[in-house]
Backbone as JSON, one array per atom type, in Angstrom:
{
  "sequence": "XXXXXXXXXXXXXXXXXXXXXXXXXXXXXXXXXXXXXXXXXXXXXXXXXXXXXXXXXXXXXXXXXXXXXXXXXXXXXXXXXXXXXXXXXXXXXXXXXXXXXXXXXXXXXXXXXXXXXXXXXXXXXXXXXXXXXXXXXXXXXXXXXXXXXX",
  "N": [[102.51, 88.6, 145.72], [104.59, 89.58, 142.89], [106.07, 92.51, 142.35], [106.32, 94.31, 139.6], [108.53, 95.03, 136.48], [108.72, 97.25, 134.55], [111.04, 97.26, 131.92], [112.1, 99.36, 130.1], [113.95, 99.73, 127.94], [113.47, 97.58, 126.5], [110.29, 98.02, 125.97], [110.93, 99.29, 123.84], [111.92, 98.39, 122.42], [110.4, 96.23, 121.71], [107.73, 96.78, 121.66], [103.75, 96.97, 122.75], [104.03, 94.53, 122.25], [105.28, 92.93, 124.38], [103.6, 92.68, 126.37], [101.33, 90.64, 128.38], [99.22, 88.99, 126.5], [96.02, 89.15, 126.94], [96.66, 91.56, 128.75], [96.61, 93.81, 125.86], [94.71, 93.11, 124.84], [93.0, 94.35, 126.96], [93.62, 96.86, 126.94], [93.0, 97.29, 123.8], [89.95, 97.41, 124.38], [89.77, 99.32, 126.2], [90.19, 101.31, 123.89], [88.69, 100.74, 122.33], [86.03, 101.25, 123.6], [86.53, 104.33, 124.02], [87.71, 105.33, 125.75], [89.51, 108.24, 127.39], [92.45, 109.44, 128.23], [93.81, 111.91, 130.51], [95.7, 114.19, 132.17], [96.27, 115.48, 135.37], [95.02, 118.59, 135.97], [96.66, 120.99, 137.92], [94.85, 123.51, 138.51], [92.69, 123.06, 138.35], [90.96, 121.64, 140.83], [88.67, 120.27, 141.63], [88.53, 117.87, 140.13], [90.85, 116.43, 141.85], [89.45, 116.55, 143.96], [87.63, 114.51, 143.0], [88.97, 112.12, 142.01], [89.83, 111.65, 144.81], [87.71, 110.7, 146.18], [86.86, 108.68, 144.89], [89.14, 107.28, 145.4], [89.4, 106.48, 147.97], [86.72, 104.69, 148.37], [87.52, 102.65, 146.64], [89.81, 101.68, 148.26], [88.32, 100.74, 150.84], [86.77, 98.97, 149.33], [88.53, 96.88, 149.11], [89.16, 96.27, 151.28], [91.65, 97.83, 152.69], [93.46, 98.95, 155.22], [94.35, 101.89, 155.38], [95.19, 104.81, 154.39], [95.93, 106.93, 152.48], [96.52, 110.47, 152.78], [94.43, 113.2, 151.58], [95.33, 116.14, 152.35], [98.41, 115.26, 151.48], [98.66, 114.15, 148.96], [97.67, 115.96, 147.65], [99.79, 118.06, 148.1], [102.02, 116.53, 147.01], [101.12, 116.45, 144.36], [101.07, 119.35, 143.54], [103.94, 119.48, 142.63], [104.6, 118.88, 139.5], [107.36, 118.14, 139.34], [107.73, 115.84, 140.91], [105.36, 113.87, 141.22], [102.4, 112.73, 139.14], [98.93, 112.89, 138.43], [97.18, 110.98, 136.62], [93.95, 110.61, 134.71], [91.57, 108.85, 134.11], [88.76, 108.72, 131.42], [84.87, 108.37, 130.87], [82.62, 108.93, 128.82], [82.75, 111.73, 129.3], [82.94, 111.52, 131.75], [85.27, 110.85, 134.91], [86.42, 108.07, 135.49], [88.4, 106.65, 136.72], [91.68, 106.47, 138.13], [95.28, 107.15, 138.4], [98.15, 107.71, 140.18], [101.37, 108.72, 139.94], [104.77, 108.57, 141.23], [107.89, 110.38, 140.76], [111.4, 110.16, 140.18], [114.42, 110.57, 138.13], [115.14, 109.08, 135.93], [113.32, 106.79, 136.4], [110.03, 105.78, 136.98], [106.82, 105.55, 139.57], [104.54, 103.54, 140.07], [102.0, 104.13, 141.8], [99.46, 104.88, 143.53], [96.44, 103.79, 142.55], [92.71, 104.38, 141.73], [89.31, 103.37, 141.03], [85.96, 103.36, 139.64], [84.17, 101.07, 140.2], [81.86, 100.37, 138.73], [82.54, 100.86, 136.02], [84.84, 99.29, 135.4], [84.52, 97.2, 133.29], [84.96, 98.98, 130.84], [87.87, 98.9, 131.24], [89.52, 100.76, 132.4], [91.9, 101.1, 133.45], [94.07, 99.93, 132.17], [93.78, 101.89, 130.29], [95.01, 103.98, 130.93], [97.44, 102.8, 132.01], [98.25, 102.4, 129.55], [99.06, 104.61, 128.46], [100.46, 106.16, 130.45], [103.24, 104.6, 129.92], [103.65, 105.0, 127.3], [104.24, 108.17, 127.3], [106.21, 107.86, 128.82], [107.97, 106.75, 127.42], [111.04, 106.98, 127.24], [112.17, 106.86, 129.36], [114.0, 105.08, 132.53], [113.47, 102.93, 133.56], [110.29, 101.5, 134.87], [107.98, 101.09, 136.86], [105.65, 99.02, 138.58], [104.79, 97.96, 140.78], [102.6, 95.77, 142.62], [101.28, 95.0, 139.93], [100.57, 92.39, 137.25], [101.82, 92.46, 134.35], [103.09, 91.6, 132.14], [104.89, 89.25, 130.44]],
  "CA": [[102.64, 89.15, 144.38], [106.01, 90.36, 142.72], [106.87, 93.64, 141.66], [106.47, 94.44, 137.85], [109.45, 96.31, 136.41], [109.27, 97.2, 133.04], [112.57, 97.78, 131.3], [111.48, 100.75, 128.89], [114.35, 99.78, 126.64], [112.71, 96.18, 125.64], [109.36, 97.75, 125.32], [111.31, 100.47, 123.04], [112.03, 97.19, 121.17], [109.38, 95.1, 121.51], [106.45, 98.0, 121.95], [103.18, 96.41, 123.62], [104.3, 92.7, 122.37], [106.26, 93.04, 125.57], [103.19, 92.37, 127.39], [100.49, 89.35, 127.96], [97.76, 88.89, 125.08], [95.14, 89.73, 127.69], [96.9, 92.92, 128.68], [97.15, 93.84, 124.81], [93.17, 92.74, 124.64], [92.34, 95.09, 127.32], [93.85, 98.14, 126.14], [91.64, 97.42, 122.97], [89.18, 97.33, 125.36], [89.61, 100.35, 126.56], [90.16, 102.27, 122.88], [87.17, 100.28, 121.78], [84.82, 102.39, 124.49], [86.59, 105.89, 123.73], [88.18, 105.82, 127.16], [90.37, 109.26, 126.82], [93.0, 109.9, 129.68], [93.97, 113.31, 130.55], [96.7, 114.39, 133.4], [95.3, 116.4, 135.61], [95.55, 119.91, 136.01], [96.08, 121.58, 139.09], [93.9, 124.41, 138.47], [90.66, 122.11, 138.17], [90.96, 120.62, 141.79], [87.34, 119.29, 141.56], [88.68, 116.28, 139.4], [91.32, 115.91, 142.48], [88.71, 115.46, 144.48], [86.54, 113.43, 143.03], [89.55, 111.16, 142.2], [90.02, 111.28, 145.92], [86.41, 109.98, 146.47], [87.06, 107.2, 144.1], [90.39, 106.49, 145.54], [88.47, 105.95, 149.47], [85.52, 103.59, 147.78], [88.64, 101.71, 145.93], [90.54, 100.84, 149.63], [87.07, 100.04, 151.3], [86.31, 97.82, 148.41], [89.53, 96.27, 149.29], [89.46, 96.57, 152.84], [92.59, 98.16, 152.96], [93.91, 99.25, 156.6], [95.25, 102.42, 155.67], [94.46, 106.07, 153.32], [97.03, 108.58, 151.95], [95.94, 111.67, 153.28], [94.17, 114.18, 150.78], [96.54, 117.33, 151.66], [99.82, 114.45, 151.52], [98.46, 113.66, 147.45], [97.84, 117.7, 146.8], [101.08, 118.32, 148.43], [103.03, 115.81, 145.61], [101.17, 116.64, 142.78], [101.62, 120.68, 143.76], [105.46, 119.65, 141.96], [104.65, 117.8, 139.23], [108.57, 116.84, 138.59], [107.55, 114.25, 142.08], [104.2, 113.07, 140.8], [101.31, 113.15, 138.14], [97.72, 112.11, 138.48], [96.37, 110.58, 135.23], [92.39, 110.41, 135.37], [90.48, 107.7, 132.7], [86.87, 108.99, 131.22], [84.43, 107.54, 129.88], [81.42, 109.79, 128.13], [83.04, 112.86, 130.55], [83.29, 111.07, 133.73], [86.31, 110.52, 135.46], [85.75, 106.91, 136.19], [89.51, 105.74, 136.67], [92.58, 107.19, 138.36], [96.45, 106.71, 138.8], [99.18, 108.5, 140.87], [102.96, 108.43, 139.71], [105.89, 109.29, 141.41], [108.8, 110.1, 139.44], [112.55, 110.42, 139.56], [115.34, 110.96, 136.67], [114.65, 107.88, 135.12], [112.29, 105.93, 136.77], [108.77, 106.02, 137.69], [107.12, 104.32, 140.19], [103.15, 103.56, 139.72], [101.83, 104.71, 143.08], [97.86, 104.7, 143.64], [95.36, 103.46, 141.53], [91.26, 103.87, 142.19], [88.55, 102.55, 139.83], [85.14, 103.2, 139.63], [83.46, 99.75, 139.82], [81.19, 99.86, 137.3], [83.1, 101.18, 134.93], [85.82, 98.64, 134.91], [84.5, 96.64, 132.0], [85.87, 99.22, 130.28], [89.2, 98.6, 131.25], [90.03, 102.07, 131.98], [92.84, 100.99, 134.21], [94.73, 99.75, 131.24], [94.14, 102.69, 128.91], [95.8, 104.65, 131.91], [98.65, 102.59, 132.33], [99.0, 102.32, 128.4], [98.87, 105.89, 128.38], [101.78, 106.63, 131.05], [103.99, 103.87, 129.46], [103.99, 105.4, 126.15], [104.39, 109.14, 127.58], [107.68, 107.81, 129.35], [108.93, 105.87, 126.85], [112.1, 107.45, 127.13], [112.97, 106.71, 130.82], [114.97, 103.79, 132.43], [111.99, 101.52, 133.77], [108.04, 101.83, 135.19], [107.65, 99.9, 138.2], [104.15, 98.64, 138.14], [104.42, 97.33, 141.64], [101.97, 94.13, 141.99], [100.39, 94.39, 138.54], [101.1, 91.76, 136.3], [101.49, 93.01, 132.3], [104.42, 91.13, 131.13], [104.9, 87.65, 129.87]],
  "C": [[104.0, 89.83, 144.29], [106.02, 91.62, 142.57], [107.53, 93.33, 140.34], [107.03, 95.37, 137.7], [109.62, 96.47, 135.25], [110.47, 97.9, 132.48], [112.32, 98.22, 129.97], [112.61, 99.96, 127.84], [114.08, 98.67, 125.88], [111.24, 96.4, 125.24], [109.82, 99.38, 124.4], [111.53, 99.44, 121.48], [111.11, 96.6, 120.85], [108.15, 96.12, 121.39], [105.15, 97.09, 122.7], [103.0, 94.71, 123.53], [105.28, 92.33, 123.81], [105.41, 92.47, 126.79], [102.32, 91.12, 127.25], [99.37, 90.0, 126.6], [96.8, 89.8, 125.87], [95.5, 91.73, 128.21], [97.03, 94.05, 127.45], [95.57, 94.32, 124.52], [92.35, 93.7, 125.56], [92.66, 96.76, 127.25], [93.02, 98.06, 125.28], [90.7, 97.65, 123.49], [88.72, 98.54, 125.69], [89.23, 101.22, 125.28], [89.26, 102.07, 122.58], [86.32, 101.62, 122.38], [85.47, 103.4, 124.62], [87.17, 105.92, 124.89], [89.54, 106.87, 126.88], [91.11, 109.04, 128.38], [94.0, 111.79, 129.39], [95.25, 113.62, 131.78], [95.88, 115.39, 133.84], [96.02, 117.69, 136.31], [95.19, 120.67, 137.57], [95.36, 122.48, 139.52], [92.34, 124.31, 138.58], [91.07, 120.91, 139.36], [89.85, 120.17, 141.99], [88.0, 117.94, 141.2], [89.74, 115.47, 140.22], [90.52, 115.42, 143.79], [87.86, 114.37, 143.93], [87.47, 112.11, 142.27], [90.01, 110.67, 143.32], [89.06, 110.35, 146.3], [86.74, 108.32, 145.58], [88.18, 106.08, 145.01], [89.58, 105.72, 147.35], [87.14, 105.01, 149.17], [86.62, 102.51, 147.6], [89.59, 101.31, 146.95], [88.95, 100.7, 150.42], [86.38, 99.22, 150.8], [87.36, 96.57, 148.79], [90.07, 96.09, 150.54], [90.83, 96.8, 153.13], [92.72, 98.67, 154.53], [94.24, 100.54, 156.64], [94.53, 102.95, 154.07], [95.91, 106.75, 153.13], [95.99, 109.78, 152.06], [95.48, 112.61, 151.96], [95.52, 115.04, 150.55], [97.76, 116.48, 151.62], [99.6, 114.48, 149.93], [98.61, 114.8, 146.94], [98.61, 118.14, 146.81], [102.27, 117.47, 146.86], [102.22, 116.28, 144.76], [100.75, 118.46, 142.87], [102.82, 120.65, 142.9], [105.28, 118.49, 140.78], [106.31, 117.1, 138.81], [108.27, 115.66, 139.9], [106.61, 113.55, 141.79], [102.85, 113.75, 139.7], [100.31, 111.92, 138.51], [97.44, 111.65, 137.23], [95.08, 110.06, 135.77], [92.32, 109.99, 133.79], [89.13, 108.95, 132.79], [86.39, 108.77, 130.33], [83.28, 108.3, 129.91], [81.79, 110.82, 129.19], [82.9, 112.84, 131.6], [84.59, 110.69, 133.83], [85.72, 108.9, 136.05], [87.43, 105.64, 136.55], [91.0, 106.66, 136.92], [94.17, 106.9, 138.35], [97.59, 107.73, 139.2], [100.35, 108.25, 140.48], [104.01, 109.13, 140.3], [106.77, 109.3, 140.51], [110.24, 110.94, 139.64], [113.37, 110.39, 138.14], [114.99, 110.16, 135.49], [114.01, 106.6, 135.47], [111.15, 106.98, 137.43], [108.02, 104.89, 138.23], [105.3, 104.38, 140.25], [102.07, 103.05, 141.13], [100.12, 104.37, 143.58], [97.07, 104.63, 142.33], [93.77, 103.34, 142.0], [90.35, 103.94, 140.68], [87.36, 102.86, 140.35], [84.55, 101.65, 139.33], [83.01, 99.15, 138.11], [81.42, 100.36, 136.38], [84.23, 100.34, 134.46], [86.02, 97.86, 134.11], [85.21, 97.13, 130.9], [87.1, 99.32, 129.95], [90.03, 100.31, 131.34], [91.59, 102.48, 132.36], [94.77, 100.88, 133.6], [95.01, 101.17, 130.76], [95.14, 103.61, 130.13], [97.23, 104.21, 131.81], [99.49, 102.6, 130.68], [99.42, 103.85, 128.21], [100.55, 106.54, 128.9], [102.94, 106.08, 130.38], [104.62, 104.73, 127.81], [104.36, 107.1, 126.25], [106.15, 109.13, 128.22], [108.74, 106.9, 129.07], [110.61, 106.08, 126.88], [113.18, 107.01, 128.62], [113.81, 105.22, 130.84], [113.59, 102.46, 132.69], [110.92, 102.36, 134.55], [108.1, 100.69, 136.33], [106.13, 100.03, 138.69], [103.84, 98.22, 139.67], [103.96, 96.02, 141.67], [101.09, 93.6, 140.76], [101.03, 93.61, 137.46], [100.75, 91.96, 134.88], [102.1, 92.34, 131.63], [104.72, 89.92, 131.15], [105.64, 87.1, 130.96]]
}
């Protein structure tokens, strides 16, 4: 898989026609079922754990080889100018997470865990539509291996 790099100033032009139909379709998706996203606050470290718990289900689902340490994640998002959590929810569950690092003008779209059975809702999307439109201003979004863009 490639590395997705969106170049903020074509979806400054283009806005989410920038991406596939399907990626377009599951954002609806998401707004359809109310999925709200929130950043999360370091004062309410419950919701960092229990996006931790998610995130260790979501590499054992995936038999990943390999964890990012709890205090390594609390440690970066302690500053948020290095990283921000964004947490999905759906009827006041956290059911959908994402980690961002972030220099001057880029950000780089770091961990992602998913509650299973919540992913009909597409919460993964409203997340990423979420950050995209929060940093519209930067140079690009590096998506890593997710494919959004035509």
């Amino acid at each position: 898989m490639t590395t997705q790099i969106i170049v903020m100033q074509e979806f400054r032009e283009l806005g989410y026609r920038l991406f596939k139909g399907s990626v377009r379709t599951d954002i609806r998706c998401a707004e359809k079922n109310q999925i709200t996203v929130h950043c999360y606050n370091k004062n309410n470290r419950s919701e960092l754990v229990f996006f931790y718990d998610l995130y260790i289900k979501t590499m054992k689902k995936v038999n990943a080889n390999y964890c990012i340490s709890l205090p390594l994640i609390e440690d970066l998002l302690n500053d948020e100018r290095n990283a921000e959590l964004y947490l999905a929810y759906y009827n006041g569950k956290i059911v959908s997470g994402s980690i961002i690092l972030k220099s001057k003008n880029n950000i780089f779209y770091w961990i992602n865990a998913s509650d299973s059975v919540s992913l009909k809702f597409k919460p993964n999307h409203k997340v990423l539509s979420h950050i995209i439109t929060k940093y519209s201003d930067i140079d690009y979004i590096n998506l890593g291996g997710h494919i959004m863009i035509h």
